[in-house]
C-alpha positions as a Markdown table, in Angstrom:
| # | Residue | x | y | z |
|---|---|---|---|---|
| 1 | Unk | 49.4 | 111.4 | 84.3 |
| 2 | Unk | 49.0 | 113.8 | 87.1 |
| 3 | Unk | 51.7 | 116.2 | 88.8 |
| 4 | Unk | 54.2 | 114.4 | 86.1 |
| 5 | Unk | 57.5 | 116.3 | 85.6 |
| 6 | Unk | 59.5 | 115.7 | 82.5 |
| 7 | Unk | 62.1 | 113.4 | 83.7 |
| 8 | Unk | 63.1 | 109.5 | 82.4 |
| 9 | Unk | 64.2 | 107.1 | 85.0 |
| 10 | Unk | 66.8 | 104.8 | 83.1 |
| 11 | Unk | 66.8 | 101.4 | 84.8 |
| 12 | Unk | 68.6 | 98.1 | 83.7 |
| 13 | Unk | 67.8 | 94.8 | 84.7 |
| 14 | Unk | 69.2 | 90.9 | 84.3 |
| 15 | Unk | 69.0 | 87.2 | 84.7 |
| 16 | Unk | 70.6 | 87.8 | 88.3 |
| 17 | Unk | 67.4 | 89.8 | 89.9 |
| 18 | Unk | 64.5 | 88.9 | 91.5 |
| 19 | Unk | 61.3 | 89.7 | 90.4 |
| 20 | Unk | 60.4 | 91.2 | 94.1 |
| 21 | Unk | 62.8 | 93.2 | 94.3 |
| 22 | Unk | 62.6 | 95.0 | 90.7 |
| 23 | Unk | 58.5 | 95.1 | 91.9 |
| 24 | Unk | 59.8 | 97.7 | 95.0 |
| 25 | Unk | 61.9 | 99.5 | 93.0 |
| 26 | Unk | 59.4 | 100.2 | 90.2 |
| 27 | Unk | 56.6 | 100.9 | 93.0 |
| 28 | Unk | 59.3 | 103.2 | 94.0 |
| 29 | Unk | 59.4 | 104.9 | 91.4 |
| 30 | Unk | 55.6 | 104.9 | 90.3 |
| 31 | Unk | 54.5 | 106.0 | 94.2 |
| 32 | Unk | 56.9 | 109.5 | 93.7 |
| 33 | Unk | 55.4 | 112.9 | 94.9 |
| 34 | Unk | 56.1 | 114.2 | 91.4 |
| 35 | Unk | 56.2 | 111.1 | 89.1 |
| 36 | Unk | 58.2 | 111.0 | 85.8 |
| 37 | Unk | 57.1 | 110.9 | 82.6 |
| 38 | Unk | 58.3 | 107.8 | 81.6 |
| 39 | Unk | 60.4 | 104.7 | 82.8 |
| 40 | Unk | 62.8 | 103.8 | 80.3 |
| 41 | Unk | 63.7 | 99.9 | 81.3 |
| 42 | Unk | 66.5 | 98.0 | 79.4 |
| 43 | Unk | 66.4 | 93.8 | 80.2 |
| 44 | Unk | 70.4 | 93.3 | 79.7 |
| 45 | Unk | 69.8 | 89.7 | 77.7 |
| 46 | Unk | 67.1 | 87.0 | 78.6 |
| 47 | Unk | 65.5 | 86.9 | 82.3 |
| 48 | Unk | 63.1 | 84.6 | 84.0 |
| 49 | Unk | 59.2 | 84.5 | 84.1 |
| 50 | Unk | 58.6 | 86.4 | 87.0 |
| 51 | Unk | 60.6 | 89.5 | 86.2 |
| 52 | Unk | 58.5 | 89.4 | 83.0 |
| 53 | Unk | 55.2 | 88.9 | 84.8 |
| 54 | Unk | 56.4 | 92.2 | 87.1 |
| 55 | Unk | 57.1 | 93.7 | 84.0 |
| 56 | Unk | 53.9 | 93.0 | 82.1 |
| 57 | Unk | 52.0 | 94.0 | 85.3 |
| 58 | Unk | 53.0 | 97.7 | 84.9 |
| 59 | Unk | 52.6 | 97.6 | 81.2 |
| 60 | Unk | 49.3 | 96.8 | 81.3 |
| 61 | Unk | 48.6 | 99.3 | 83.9 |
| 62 | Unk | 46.8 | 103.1 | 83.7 |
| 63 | Unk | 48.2 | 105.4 | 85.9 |
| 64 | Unk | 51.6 | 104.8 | 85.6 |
| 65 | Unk | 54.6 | 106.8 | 83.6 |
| 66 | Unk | 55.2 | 105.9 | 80.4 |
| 67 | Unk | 57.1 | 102.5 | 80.5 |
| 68 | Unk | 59.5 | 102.3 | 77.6 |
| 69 | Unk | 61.3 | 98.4 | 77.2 |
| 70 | Unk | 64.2 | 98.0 | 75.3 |
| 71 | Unk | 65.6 | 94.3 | 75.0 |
| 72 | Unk | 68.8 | 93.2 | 74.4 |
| 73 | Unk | 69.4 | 89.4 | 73.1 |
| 74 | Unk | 72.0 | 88.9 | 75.5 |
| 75 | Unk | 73.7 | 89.8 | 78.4 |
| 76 | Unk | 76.1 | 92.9 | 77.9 |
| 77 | Unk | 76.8 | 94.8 | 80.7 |
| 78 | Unk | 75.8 | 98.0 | 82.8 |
| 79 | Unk | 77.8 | 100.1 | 80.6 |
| 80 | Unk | 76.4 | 99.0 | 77.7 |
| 81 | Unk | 73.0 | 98.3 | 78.5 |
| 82 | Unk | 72.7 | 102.3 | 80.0 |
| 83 | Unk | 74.2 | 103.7 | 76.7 |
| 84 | Unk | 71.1 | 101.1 | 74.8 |
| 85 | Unk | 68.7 | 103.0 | 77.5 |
| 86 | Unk | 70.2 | 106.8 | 76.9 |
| 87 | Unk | 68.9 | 106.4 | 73.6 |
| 88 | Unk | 65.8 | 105.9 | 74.1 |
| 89 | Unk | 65.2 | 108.5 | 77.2 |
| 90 | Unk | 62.7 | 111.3 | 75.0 |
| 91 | Unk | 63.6 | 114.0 | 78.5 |
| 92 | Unk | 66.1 | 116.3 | 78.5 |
| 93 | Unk | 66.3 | 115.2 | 82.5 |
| 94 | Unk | 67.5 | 111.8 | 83.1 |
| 95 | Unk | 67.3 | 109.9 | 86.4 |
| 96 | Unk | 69.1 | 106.9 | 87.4 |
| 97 | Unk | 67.9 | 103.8 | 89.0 |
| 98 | Unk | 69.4 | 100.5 | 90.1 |
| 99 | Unk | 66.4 | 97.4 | 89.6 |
| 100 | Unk | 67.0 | 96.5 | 93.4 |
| 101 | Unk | 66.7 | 100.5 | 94.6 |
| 102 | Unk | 64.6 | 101.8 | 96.6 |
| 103 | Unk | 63.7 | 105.8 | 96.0 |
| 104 | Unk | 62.2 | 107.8 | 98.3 |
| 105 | Unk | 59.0 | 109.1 | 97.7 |
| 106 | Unk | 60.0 | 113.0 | 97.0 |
| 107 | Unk | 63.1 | 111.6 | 95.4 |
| 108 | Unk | 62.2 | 113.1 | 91.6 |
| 109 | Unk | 60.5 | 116.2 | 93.2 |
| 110 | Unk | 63.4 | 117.1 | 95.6 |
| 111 | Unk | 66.2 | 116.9 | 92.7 |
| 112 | Unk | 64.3 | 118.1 | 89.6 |
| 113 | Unk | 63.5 | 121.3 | 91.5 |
| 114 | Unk | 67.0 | 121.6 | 92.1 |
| 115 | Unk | 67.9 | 121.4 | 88.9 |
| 116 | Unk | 65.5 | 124.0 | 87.4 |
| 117 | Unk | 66.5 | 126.4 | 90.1 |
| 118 | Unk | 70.4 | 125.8 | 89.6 |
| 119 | Unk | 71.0 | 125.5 | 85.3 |
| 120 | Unk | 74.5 | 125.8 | 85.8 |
| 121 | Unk | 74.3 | 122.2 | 87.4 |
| 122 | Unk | 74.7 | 119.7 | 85.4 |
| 123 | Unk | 74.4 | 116.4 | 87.5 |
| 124 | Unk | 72.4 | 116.1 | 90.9 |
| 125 | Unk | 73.2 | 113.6 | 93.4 |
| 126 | Unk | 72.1 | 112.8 | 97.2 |
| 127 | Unk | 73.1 | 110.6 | 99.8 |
| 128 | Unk | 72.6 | 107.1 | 99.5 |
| 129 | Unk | 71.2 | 105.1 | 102.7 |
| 130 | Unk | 72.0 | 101.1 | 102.9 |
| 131 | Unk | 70.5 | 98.4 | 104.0 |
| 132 | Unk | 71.6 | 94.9 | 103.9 |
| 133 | Unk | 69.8 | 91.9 | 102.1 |
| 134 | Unk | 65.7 | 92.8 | 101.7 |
| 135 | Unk | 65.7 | 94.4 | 105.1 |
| 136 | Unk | 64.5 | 97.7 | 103.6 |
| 137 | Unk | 63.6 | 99.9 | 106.7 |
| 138 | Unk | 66.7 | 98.6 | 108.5 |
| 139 | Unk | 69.2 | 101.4 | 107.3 |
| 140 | Unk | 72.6 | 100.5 | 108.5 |
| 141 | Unk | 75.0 | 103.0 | 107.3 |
| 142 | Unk | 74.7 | 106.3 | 104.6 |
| 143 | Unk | 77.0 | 107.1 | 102.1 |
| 144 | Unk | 77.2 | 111.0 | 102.1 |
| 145 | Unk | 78.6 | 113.2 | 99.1 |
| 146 | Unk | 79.9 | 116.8 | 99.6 |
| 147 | Unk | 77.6 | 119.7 | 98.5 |
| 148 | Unk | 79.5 | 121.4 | 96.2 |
| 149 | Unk | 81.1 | 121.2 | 92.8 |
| 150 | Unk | 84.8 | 121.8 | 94.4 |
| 151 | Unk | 84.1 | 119.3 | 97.5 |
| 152 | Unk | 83.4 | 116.6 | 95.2 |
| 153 | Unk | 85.9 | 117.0 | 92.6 |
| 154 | Unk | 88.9 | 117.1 | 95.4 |
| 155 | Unk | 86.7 | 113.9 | 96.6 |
| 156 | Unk | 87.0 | 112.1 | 93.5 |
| 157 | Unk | 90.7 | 112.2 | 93.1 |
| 158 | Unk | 90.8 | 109.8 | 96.1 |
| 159 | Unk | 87.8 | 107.7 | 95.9 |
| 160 | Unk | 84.3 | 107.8 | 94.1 |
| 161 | Unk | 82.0 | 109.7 | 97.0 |
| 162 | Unk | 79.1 | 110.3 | 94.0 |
| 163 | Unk | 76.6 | 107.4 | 94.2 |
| 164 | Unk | 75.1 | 106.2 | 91.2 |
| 165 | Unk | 71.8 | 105.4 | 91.6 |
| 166 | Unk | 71.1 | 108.9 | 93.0 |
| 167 | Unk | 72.2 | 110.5 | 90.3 |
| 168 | Unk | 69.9 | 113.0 | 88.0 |
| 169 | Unk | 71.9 | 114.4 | 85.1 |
| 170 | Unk | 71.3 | 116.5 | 81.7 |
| 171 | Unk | 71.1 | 114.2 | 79.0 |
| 172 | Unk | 72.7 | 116.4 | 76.6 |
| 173 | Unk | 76.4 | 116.8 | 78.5 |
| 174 | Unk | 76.5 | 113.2 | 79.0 |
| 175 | Unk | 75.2 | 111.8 | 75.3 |
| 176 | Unk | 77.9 | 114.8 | 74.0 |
| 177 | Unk | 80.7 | 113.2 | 76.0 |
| 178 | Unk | 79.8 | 108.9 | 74.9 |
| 179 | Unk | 77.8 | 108.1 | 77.5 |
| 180 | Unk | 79.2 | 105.1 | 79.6 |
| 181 | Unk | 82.7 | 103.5 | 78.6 |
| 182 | Unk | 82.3 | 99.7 | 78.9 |
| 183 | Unk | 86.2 | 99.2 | 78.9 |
| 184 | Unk | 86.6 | 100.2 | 82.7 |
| 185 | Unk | 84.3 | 97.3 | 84.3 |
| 186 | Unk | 82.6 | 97.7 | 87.3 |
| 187 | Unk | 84.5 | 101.9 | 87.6 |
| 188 | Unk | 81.7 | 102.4 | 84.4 |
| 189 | Unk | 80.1 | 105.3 | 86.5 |
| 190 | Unk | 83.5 | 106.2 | 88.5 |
| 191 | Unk | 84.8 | 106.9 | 84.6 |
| 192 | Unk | 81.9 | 108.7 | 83.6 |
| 193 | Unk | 81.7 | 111.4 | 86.5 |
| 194 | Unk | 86.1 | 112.1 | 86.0 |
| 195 | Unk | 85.1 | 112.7 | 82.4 |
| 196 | Unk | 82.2 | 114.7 | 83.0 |
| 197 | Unk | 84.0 | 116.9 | 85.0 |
| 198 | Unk | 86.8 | 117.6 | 82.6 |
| 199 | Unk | 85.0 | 118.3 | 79.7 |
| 200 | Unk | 83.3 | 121.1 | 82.0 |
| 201 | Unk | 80.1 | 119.5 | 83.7 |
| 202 | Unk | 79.4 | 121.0 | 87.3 |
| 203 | Unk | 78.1 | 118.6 | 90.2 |
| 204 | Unk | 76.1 | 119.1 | 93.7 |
| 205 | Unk | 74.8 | 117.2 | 96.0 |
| 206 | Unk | 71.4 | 116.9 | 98.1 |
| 207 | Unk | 72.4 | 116.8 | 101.8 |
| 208 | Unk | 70.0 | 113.9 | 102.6 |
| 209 | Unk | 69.9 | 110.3 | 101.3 |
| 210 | Unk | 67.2 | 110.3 | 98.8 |
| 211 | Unk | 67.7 | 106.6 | 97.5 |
| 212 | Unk | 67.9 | 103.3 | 99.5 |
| 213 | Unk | 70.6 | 101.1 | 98.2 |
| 214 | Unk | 71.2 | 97.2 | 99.3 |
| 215 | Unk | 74.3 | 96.1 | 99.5 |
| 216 | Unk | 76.1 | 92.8 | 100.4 |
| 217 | Unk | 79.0 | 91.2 | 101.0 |
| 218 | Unk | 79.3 | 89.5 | 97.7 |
| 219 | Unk | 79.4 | 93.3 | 96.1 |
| 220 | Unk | 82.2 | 93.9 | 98.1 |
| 221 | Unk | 83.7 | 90.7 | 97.2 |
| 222 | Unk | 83.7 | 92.0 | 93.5 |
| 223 | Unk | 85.2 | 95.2 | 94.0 |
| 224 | Unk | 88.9 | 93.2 | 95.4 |
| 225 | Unk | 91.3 | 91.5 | 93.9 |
| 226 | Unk | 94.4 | 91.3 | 91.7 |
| 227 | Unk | 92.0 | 91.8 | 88.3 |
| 228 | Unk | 89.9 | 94.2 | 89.7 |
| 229 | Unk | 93.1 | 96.3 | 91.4 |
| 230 | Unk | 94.4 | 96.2 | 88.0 |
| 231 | Unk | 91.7 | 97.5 | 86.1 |
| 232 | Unk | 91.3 | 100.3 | 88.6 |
| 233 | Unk | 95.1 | 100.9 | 88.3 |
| 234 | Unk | 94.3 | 101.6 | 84.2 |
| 235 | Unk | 91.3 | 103.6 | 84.7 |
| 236 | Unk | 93.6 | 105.9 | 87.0 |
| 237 | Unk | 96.4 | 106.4 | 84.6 |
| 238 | Unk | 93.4 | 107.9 | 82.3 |
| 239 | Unk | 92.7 | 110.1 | 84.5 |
| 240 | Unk | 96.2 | 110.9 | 85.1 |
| 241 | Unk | 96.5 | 111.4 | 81.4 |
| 242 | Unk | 93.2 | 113.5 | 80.9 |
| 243 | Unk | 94.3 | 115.5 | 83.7 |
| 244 | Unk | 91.7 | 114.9 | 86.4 |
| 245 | Unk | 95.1 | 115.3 | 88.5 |
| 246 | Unk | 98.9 | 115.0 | 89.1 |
| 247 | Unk | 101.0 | 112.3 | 88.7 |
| 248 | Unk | 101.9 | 112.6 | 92.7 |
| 249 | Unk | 98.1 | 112.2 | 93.5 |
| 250 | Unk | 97.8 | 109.4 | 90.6 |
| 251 | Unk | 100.7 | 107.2 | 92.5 |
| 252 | Unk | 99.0 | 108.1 | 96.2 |
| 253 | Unk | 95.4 | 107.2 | 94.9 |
| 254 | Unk | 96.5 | 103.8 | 93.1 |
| 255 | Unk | 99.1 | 102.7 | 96.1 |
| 256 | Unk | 96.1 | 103.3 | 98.8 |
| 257 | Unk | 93.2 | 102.1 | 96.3 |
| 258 | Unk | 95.2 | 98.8 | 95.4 |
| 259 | Unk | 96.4 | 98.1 | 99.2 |
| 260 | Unk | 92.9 | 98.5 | 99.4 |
| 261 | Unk | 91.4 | 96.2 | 96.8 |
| 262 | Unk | 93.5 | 93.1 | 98.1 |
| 263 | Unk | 93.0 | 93.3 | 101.7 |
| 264 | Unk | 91.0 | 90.2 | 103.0 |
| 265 | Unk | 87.3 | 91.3 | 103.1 |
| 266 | Unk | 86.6 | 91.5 | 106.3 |
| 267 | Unk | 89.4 | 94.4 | 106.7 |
| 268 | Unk | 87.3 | 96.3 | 103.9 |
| 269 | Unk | 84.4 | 95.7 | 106.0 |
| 270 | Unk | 86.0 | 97.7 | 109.0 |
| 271 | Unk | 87.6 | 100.3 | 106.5 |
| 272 | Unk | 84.2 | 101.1 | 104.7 |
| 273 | Unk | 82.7 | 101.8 | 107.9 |
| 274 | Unk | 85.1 | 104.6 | 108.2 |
| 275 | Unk | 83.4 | 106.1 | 104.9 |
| 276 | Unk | 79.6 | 105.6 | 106.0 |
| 277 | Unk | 78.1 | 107.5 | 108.7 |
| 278 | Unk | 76.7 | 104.4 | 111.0 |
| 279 | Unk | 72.8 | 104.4 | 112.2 |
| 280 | Unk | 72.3 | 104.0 | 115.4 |
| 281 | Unk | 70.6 | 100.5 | 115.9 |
């Protein structure tokens, strides 16, 4: 394939998604400026005939990267379904993907020339830009992460500021330190970055949102409540215990993140608004 650039796009999708909107993403991703050389894409347990049709449309298609399908019989999780995908990524350069993102069109070109002019970075992430429902040019707010290594370390003590779907990464420093942990729930790539980081990875950031993310309300919904506080609550005590930070900053983070998580949701509406940069309408 022309102007290819050794990268793998690891994507997962399940039952839950709709066939249009994996189509955009993997158009997306085909329609880059520098494409990759494959599309690693794990189906996370059994999904309906029109993903599979989307699905069988690209495989049968010339032009495209490499798509790479890896099944499993039921479904298992992100965390585990990314490890089943890590595996099977042949590139050295991994990008990931969310099967309802949408990725600008210099998205790969932008962060895998970062990454060859910068080896001592280790993972590359950008801004993320939201829209709501499948209202894809309507951007209402952006997610921004801080430039630099120490901006986003301080960051994540607090909250997670790196957004997962923009994320481009060495495969080697994530494979050498197990990949996702599946234990942590819905913090699978929250975890992953405050290990990363202590073991010795360094992070950046592209100052412009490179990925188009939905959201909804419902994905809010499942980042509150007593369970959820609780879990989060766990995963901070390991990073207490790992040393991401002090104990002071591990009793501030969890008393402000679990106010946080059980606060009715249209509170959490108003307070994430206060971590987005708004578009003007």
């Amino acid at each position: 394939m022309n102007n290819s650039v050794p990268v793998s796009i690891l994507v997962s999708t399940y039952r839950s998604e709709l066939a249009s909107r994996l189509l955009s993403s993997l158009e997306s991703i085909i329609n880059q400026t520098s494409a990759p050389q494959e599309i690693v894409l794990v189906i996370d347990g059994p999904i309906d005939d029109t993903q599979e049709e989307v699905i069988q449309k690209y495989l049968n298609s010339e032009n495209v990267p490499k798509i790479i399908i890896r099944r499993l019989n039921k479904n298992s999780g992100l965390a585990n379904a990314l490890n089943y995908g890590l595996a099977a990524c042949s590139n050295d350069i991994i990008a990931r993907m969310d099967s309802d993102d949408i990725a600008q069109d210099d998205r790969i070109e932008k962060q895998y020339q970062f990454l060859q002019k910068h080896p001592e970075i280790d993972v590359v992430a950008s801004w993320q830009a939201e829209f709501e429902d499948d209202d894809i040019e309507l951007i209402t707010t952006v997610k921004e992460t801080p430039p630099n290594h120490q901006d986003i370390v301080r960051s994540l003590k607090w909250r997670n500021v790196v957004s997962h779907p923009t994320i481009m990464f060495r495969k080697a420093i994530v494979m050498n330190n197990n990949g996702y942990d599946s234990s942590v729930g819905l913090l699978e790539d929250y975890d992953l970055h405050m290990r990363l980081i202590k073991a010795g990875a360094r992070y950046a950031a592209i100052q412009e949102p490179l990925v188009k993310v939905r959201i909804s309300k419902s994905q809010r919904s499942r980042r509150g409540g007593i369970s959820y506080m609780f879990r989060e609550g766990v995963f901070r005590y390991r990073c207490y215990k790992r040393g991401n930070y002090s104990f002071w900053i591990f009793i501030a983070s969890f008393t402000s993140n679990a106010l946080f998580r059980i606060m009715p949701a249209y509170i959490k509406g108003i307070l994430y608004r206060f971590v987005r940069k708004s578009i003007e309408k």
